[in-house]
C-alpha positions as CSV (number, residue, x, y, z in Angstrom):
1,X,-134.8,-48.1,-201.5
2,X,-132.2,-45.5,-200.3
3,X,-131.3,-45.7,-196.5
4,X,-132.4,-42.0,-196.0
5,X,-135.2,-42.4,-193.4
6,X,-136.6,-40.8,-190.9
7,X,-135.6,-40.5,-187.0
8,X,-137.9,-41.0,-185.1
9,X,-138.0,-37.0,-183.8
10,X,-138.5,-36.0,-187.4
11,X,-141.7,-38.3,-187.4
12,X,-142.7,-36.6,-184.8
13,X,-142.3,-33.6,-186.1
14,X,-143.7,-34.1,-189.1
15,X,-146.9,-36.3,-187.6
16,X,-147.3,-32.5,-185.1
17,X,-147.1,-30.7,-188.7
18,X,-149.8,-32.8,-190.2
19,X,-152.1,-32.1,-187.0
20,X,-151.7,-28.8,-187.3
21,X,-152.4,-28.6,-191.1
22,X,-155.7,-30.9,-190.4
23,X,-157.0,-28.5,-188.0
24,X,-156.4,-25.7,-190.0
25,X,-157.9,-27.2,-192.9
26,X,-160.9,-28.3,-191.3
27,X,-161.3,-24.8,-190.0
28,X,-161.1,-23.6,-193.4
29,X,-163.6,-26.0,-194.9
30,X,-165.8,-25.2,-192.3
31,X,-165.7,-21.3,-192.3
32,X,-165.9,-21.6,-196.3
33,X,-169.3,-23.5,-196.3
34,X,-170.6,-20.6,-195.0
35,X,-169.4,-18.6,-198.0
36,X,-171.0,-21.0,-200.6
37,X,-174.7,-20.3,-199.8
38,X,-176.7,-19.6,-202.9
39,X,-177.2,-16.3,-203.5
40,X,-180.7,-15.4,-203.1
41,X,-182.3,-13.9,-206.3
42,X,-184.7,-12.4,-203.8
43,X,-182.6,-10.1,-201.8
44,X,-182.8,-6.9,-203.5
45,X,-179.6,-5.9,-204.4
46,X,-178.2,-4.6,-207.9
47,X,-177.2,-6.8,-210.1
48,X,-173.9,-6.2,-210.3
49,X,-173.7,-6.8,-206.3
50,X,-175.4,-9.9,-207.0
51,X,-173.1,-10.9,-209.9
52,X,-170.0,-10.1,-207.3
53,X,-171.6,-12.1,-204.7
54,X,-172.2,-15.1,-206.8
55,X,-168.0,-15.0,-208.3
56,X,-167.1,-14.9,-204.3
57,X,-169.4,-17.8,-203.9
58,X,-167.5,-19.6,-206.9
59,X,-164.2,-18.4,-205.3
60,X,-165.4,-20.0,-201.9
61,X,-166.6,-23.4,-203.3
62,X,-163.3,-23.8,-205.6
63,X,-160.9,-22.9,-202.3
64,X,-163.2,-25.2,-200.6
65,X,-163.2,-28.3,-203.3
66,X,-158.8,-27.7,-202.7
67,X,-158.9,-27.7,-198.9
68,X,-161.2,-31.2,-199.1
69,X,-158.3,-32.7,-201.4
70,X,-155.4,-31.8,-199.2
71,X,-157.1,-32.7,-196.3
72,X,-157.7,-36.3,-197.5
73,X,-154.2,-36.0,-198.6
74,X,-153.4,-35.2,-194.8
75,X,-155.6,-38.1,-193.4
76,X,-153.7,-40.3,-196.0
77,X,-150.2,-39.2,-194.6
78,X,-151.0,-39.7,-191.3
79,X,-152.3,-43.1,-192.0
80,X,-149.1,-43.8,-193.5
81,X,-147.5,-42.8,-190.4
82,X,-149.4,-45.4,-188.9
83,X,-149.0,-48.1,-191.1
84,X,-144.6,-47.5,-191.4
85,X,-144.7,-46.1,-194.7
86,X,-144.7,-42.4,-194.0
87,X,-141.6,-40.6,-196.5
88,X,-141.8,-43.3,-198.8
89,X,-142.7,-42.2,-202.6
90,X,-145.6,-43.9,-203.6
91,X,-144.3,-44.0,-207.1
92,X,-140.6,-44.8,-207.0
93,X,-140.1,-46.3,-203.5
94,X,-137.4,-44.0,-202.4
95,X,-137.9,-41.9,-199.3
96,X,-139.1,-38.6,-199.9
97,X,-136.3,-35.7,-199.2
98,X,-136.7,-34.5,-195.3
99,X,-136.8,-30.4,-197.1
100,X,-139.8,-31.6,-199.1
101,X,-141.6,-33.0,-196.5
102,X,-141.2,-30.4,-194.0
103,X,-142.5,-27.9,-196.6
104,X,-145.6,-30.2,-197.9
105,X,-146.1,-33.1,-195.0
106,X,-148.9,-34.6,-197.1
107,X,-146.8,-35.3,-199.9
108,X,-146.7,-38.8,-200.9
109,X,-144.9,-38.6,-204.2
110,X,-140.7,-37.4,-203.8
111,X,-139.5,-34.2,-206.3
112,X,-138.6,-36.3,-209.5
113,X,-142.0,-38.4,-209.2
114,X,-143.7,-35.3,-208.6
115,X,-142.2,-33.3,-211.6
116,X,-142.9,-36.3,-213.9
117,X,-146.7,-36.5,-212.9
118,X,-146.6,-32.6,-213.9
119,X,-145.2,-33.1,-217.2
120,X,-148.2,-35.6,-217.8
C-alpha cells in the first residue's frame, strides 16, 4: 500500500460530502416514488398522453433504481469511514487519489481498478 492517506480534515471533508450526497439522494428517491405510480388506464386522456406518461414513469423508476445504488454505495463509504478503511481500493489496496474522491466520495475502487472493471 502507498503512504498517500488521508488527513484527518480531508476525512472530514469527505465524510460532510457523503452526508450531503445521502440527503440529497434520499430526497431524490423519495420525490421520484411519486413519479412511478402506474398510470391509470382509467383516466381519460389520449393515448398518446398516456403513452408519454407511462415513458416518464419508466424514466422515473430507472433514475430511481440509480439513486438506490449510489446511495448504498454512500452508506458503504461511510461505513468504511467507520471501520478505517475509507480511500482504500477495494480491488488493489492502494488508496484511492484525493481528486477522485472529492469528485465521487462513494467510490471504493481507485482510476486504474475502475477502468479495468469497465473494460470487463
Amino acid at each position: 500500500m502507498s503512504e498517500e492517506g488521508l488527513s484527518p480534515q480531508q476525512k472530514s471533508e469527505l465524510e460532510d460530502a457523503l452526508a450531503t450526497l445521502k440527503k440529497e439522494l434520499e430526497q431524490s428517491i423519495e420525490e421520484a416514488s411519486e413519479q412511478v405510480k402506474p398510470v391509470s388506464l382509467d383516466n381519460p386522456i389520449g393515448r398518446v398522453t398516456r403513452i408519454d406518461a407511462m415513458q416518464q414513469q419508466k424514466m422515473a423508476e430507472a433514475s430511481r433504481s440509480l439513486n438506490r445504488a449510489k446511495l448504498a454505495a454512500v452508506i458503504r463509504a461511510q461505513n468504511s469511514l467507520t471501520s478505517g478503511n475509507y480511500g482504500v481500493c477495494i480491488e488493489c489496496e492502494e488508496y484511492i487519489g484525493l481528486q477522485r474522491l472529492k469528485a465521487k466520495p462513494e467510490t471504493c475502487l481507485c482510476r486504474d481498478c475502475q477502468e479495468d472493471r469497465e473494460r470487463g
